[in-house]
Backbone as XML, in Angstrom:
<?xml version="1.0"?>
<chain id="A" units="angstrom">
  <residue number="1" name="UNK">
    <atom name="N" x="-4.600" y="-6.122" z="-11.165"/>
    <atom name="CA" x="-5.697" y="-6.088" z="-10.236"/>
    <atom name="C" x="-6.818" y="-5.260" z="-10.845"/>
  </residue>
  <residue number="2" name="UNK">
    <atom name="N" x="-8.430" y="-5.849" z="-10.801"/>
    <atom name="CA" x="-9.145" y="-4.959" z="-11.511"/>
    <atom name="C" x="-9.607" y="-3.914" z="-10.772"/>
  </residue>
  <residue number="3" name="UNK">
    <atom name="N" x="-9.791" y="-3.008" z="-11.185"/>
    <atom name="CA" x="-9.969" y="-1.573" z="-10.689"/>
    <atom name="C" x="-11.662" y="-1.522" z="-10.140"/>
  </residue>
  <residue number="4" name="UNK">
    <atom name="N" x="-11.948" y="-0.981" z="-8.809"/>
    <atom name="CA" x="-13.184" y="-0.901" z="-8.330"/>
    <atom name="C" x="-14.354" y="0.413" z="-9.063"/>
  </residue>
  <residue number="5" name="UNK">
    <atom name="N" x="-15.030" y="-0.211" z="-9.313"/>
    <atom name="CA" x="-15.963" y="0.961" z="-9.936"/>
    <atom name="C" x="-16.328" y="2.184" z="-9.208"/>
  </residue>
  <residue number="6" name="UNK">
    <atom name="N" x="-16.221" y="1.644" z="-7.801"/>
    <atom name="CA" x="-16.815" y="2.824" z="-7.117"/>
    <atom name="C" x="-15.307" y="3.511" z="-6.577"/>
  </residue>
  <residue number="7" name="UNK">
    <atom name="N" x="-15.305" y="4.045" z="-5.728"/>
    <atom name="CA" x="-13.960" y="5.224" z="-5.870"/>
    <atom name="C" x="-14.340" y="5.296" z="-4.009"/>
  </residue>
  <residue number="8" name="UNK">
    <atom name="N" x="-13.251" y="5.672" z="-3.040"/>
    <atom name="CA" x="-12.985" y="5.070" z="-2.059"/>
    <atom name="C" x="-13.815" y="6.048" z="-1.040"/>
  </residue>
  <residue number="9" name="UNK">
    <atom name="N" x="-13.868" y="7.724" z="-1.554"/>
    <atom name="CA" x="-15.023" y="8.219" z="-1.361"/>
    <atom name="C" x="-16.771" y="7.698" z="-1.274"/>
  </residue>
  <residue number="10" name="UNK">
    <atom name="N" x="-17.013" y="7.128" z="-2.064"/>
    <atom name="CA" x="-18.238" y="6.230" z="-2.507"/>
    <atom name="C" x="-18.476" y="5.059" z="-1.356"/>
  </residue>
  <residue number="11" name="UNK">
    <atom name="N" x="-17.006" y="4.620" z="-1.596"/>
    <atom name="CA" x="-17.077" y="2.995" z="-0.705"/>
    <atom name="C" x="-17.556" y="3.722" z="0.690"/>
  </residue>
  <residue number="12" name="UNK">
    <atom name="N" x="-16.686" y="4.891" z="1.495"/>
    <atom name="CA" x="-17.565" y="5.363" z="2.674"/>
    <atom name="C" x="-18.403" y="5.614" z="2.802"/>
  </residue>
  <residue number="13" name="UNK">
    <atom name="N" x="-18.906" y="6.458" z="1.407"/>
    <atom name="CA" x="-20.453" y="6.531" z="1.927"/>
    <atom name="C" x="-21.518" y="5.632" z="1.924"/>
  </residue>
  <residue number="14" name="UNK">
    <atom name="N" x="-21.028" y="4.231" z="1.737"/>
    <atom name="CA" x="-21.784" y="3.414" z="1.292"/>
    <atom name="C" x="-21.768" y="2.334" z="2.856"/>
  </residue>
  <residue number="15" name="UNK">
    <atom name="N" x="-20.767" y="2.533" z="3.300"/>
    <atom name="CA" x="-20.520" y="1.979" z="4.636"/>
    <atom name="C" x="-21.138" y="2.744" z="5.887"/>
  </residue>
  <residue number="16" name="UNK">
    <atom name="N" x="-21.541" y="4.052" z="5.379"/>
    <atom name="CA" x="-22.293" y="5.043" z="6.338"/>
    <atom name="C" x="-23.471" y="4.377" z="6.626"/>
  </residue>
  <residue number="17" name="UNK">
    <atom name="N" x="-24.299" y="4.244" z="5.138"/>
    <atom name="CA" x="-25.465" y="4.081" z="5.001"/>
    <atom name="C" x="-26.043" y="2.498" z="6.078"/>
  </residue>
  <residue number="18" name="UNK">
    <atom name="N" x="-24.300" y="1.622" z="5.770"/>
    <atom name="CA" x="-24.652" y="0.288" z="6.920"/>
    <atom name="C" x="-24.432" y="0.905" z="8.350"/>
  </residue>
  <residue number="19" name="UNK">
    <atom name="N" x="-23.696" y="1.533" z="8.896"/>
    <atom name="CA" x="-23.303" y="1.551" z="10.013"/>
    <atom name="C" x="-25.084" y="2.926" z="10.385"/>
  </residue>
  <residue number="20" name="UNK">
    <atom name="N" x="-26.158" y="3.409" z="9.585"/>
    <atom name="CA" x="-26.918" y="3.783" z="10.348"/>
    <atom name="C" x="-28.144" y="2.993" z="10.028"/>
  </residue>
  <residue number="21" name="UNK">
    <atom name="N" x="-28.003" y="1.730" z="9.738"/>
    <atom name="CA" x="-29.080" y="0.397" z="10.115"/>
    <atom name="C" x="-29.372" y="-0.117" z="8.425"/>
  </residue>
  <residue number="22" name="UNK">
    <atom name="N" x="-29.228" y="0.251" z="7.810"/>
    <atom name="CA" x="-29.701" y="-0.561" z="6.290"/>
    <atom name="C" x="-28.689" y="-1.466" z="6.450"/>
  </residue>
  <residue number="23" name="UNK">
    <atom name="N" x="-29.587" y="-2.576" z="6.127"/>
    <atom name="CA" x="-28.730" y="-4.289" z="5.936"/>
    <atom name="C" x="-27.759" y="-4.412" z="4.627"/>
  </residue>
  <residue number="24" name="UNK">
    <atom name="N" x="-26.556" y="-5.126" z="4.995"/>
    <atom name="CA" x="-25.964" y="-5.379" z="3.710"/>
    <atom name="C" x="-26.713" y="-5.982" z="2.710"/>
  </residue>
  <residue number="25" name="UNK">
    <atom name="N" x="-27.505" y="-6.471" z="2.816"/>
    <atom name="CA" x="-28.709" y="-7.159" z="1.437"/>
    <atom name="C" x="-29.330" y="-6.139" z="0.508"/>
  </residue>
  <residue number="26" name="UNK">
    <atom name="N" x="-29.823" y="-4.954" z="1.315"/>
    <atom name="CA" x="-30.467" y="-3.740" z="0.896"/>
    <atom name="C" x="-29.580" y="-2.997" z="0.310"/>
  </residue>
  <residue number="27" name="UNK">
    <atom name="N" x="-28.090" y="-2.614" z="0.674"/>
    <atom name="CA" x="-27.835" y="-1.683" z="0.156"/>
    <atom name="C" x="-26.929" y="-2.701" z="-0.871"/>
  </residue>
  <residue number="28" name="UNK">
    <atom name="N" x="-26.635" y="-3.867" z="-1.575"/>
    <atom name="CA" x="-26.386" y="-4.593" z="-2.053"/>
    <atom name="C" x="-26.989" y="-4.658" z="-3.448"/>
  </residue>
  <residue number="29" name="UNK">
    <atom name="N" x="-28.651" y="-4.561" z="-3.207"/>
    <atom name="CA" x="-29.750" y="-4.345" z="-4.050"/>
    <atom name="C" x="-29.511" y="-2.990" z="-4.328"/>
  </residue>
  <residue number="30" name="UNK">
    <atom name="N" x="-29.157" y="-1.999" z="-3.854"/>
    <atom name="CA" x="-29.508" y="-0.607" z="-4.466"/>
    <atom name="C" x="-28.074" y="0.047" z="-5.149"/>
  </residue>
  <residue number="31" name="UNK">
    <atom name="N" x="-27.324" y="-0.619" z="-5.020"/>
    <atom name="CA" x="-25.750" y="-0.181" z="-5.435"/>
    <atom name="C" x="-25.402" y="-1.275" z="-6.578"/>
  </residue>
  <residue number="32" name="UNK">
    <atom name="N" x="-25.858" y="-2.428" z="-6.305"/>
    <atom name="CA" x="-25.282" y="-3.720" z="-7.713"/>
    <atom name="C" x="-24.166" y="-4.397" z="-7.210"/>
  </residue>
  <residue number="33" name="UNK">
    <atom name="N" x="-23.874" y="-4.094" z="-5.786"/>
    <atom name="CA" x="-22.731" y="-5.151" z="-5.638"/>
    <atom name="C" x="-23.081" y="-6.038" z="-4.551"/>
  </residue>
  <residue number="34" name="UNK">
    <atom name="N" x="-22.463" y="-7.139" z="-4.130"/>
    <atom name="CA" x="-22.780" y="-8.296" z="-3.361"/>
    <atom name="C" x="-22.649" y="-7.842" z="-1.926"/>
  </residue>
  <residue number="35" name="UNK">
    <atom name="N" x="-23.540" y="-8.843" z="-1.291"/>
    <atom name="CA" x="-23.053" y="-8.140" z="-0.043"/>
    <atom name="C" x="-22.017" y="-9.070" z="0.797"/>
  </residue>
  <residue number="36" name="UNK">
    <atom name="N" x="-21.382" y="-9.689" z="0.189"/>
    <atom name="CA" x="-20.324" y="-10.291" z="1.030"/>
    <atom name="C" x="-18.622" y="-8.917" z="0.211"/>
  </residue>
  <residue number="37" name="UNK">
    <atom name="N" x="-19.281" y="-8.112" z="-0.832"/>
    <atom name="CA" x="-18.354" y="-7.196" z="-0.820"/>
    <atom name="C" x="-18.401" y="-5.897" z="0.239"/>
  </residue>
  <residue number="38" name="UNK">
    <atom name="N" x="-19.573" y="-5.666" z="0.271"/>
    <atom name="CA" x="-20.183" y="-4.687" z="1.646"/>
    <atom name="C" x="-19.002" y="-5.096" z="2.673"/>
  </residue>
  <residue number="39" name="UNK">
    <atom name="N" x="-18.635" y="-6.240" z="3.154"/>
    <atom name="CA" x="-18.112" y="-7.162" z="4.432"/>
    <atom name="C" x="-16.998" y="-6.769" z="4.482"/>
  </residue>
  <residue number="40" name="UNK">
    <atom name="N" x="-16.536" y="-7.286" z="3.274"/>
    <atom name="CA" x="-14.871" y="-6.652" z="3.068"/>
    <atom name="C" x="-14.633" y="-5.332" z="2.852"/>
  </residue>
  <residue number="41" name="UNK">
    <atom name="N" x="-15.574" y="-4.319" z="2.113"/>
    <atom name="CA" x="-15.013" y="-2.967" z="2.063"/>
    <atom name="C" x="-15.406" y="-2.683" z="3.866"/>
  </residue>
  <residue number="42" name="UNK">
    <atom name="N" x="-16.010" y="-2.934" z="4.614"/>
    <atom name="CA" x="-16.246" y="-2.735" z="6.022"/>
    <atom name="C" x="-15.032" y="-3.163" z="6.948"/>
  </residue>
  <residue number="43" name="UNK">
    <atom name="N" x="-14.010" y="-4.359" z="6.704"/>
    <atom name="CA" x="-13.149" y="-4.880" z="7.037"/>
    <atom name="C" x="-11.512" y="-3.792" z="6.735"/>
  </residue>
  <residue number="44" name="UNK">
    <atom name="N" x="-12.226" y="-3.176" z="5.682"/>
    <atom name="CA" x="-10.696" y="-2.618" z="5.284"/>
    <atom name="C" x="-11.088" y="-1.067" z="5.158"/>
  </residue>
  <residue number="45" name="UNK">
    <atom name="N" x="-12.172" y="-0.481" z="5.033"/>
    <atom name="CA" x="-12.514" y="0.919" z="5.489"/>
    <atom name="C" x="-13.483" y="1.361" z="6.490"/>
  </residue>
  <residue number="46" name="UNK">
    <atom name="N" x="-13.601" y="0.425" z="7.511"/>
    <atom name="CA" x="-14.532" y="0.711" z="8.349"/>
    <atom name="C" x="-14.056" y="1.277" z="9.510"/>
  </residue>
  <residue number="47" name="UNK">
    <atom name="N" x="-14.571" y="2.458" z="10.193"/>
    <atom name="CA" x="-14.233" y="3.613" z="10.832"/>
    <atom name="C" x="-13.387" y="4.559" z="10.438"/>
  </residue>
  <residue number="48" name="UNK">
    <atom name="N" x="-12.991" y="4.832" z="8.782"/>
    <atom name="CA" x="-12.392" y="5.816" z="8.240"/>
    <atom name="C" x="-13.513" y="6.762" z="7.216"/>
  </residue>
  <residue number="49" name="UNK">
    <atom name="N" x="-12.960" y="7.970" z="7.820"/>
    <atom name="CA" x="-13.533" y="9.085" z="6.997"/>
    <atom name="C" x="-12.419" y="9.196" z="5.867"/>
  </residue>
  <residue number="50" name="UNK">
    <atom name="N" x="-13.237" y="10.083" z="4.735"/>
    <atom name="CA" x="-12.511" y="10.679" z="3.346"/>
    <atom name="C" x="-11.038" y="11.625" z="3.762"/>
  </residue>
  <residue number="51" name="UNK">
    <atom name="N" x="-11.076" y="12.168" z="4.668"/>
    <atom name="CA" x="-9.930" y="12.908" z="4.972"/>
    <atom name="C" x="-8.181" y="11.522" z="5.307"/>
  </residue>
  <residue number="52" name="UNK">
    <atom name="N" x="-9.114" y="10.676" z="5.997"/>
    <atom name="CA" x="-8.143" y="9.255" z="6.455"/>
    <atom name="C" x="-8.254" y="8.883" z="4.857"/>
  </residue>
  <residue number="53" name="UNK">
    <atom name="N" x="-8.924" y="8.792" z="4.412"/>
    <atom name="CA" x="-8.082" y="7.821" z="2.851"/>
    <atom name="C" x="-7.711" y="8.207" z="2.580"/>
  </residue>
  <residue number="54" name="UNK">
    <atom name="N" x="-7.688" y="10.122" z="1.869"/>
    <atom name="CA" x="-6.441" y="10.919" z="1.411"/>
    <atom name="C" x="-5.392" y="10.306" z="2.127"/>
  </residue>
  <residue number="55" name="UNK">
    <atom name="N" x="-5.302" y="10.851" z="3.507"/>
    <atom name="CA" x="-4.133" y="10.239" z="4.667"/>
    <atom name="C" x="-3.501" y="8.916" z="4.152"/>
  </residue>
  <residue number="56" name="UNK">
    <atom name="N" x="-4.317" y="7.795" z="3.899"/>
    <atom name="CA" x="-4.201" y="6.867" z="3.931"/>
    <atom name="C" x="-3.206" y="6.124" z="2.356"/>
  </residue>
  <residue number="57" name="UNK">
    <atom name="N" x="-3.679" y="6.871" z="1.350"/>
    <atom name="CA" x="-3.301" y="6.913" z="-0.086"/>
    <atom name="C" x="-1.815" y="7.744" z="-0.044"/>
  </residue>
  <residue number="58" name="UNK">
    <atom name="N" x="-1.550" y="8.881" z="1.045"/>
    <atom name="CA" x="-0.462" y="9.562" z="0.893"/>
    <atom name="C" x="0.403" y="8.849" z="1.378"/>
  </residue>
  <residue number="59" name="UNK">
    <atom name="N" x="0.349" y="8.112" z="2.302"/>
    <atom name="CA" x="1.188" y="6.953" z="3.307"/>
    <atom name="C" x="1.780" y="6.042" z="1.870"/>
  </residue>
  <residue number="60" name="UNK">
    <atom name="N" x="0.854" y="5.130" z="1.725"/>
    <atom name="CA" x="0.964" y="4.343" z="0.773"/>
    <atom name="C" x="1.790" y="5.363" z="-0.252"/>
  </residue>
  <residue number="61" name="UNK">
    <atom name="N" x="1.578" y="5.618" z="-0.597"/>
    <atom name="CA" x="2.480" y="6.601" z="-1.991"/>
    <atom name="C" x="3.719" y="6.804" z="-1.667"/>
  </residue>
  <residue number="62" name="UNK">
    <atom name="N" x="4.322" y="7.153" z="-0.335"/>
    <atom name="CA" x="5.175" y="7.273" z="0.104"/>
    <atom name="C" x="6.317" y="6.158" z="0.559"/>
  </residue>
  <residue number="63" name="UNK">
    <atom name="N" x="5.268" y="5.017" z="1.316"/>
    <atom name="CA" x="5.826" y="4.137" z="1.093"/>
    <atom name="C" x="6.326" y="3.363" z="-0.090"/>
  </residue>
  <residue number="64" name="UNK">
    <atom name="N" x="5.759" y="3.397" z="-0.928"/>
    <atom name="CA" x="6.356" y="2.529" z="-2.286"/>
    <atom name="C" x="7.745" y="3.160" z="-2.912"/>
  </residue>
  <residue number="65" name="UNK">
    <atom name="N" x="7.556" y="4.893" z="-2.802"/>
    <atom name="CA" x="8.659" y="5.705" z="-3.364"/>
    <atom name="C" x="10.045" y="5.065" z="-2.152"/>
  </residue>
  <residue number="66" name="UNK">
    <atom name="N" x="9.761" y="5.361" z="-0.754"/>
    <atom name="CA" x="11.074" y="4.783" z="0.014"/>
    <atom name="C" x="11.632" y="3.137" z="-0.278"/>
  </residue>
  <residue number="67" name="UNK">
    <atom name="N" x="10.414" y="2.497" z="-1.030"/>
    <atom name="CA" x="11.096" y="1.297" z="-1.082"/>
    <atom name="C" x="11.644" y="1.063" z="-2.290"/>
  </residue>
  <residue number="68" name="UNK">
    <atom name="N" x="11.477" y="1.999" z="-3.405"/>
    <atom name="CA" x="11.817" y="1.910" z="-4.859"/>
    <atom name="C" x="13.605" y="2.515" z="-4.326"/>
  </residue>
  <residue number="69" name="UNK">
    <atom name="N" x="13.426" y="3.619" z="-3.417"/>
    <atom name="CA" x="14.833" y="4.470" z="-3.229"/>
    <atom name="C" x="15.660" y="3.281" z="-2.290"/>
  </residue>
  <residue number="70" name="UNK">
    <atom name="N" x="14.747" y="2.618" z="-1.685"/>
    <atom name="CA" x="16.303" y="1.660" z="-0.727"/>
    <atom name="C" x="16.573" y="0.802" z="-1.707"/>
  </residue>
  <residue number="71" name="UNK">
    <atom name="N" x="15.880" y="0.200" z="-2.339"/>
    <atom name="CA" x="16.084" y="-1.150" z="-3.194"/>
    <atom name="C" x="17.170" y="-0.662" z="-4.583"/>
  </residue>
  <residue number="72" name="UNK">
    <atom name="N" x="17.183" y="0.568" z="-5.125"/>
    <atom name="CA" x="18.256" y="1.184" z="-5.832"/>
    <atom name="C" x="19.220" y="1.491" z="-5.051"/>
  </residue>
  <residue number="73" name="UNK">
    <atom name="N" x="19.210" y="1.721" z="-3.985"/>
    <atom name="CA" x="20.545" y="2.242" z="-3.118"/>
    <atom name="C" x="21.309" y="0.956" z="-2.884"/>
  </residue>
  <residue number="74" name="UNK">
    <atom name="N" x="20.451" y="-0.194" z="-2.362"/>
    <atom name="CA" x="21.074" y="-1.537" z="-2.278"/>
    <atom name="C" x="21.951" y="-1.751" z="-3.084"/>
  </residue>
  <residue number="75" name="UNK">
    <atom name="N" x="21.179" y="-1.782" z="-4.958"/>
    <atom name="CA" x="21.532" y="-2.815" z="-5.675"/>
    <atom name="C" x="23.026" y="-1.714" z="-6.234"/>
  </residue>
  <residue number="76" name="UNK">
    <atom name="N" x="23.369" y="-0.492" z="-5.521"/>
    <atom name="CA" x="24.390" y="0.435" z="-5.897"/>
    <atom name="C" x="25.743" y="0.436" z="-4.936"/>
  </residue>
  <residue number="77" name="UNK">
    <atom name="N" x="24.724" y="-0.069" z="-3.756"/>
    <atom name="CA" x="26.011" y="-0.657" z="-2.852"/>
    <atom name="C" x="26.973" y="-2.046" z="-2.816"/>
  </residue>
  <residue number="78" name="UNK">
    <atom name="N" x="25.816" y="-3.108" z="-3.562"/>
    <atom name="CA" x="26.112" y="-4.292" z="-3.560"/>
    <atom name="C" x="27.467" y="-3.851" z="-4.953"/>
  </residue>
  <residue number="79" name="UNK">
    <atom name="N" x="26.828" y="-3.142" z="-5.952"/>
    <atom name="CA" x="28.119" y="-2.991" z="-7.213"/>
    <atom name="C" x="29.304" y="-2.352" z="-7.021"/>
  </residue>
  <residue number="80" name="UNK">
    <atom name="N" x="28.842" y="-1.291" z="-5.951"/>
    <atom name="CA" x="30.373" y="-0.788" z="-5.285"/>
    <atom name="C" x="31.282" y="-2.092" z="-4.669"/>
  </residue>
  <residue number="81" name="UNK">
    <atom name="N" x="30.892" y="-2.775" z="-3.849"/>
    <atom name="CA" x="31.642" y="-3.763" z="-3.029"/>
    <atom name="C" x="31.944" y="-4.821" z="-4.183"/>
  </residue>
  <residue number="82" name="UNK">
    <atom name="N" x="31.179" y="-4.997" z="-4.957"/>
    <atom name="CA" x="31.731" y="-6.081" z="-6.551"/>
    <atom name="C" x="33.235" y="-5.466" z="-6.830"/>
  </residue>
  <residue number="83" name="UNK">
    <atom name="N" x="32.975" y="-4.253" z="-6.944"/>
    <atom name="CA" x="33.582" y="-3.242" z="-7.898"/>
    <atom name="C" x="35.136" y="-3.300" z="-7.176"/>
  </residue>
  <residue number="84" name="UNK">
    <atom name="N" x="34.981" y="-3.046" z="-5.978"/>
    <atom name="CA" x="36.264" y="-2.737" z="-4.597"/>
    <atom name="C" x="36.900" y="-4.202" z="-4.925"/>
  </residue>
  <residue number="85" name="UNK">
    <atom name="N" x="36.402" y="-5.180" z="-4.601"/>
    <atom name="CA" x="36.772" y="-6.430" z="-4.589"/>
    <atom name="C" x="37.164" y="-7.118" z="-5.999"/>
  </residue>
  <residue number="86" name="UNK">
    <atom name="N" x="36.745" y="-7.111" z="-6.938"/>
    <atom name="CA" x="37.180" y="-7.504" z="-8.080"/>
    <atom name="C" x="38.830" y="-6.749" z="-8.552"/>
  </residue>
  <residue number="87" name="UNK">
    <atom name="N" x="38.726" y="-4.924" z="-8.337"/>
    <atom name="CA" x="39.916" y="-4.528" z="-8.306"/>
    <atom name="C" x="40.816" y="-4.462" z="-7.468"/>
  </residue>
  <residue number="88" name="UNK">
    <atom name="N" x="40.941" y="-5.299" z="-6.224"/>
    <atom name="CA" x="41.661" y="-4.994" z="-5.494"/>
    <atom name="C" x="42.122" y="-4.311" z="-4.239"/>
  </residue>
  <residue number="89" name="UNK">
    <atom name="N" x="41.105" y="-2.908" z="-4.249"/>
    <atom name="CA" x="40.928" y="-1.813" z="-3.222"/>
    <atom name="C" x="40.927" y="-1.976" z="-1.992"/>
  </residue>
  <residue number="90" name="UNK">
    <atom name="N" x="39.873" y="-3.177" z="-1.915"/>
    <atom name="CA" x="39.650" y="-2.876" z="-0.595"/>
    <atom name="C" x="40.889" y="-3.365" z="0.680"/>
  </residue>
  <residue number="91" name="UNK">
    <atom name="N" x="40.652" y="-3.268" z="1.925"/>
    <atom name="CA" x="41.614" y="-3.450" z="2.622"/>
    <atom name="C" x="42.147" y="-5.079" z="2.429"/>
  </residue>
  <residue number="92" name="UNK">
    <atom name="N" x="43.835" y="-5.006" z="3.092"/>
    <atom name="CA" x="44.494" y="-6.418" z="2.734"/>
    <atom name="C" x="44.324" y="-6.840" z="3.757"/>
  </residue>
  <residue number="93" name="UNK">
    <atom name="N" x="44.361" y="-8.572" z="3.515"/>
    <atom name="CA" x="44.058" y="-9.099" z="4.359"/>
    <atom name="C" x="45.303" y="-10.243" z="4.438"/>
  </residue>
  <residue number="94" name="UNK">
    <atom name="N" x="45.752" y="-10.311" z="6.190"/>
    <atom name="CA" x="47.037" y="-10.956" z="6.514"/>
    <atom name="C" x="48.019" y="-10.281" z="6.395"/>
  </residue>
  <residue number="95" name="UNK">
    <atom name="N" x="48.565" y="-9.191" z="5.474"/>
    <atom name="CA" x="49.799" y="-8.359" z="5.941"/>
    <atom name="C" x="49.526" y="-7.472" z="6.805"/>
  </residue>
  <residue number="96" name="UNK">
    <atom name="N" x="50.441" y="-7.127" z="7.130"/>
    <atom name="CA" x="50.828" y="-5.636" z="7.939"/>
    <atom name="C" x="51.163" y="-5.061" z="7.344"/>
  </residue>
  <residue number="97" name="UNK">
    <atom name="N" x="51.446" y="-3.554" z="7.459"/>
    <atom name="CA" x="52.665" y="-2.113" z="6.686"/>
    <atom name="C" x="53.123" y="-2.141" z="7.789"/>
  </residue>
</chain>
């Protein structure tokens, strides 16, 4: 994914500048980017301050680490139960003691 030039700090303040009356055309012209990108950074950071994207980046960070830790825990449980079953271990099935 290519990396945004401007930095997510930037992108708010750039969404400030729309939400106190400059048109996406104008500030489009004065920044170098399109204004159907204005639309979408408005769609996906609009009504967040810099303190919420920290927030927002720590979430995300966190989430990826819990899903890296279940998806290893899985693939450690699935080899235990290989492991039980290939040797034998686990409980019998149809007798009694």
């Amino acid at each position: 994914m290519r990396k945004s030039r401007f930095t997510e700090g930037q992108i708010v303040a750039i969404l400030r500048e729309l939400e106190a009356g400059t048109t996406a055309t104008e500030l489009g012209r004065k920044h170098g980017i399109h204004a159907n990108t204005i639309r979408l950074w408005k769609d996906r950071y609009g009504g967040l301050d810099t303190s919420d994207l920290v927030r927002l980046k720590q979430l995300e960070d966190e989430t990826r680490r819990k899903d890296r830790i279940i998806a290893r825990l899985s693939l450690e449980v699935d080899a235990m139960k290989e492991l039980v079953e290939k040797n034998g271990w686990g409980p019998r099935s149809g007798t009694k003691r």
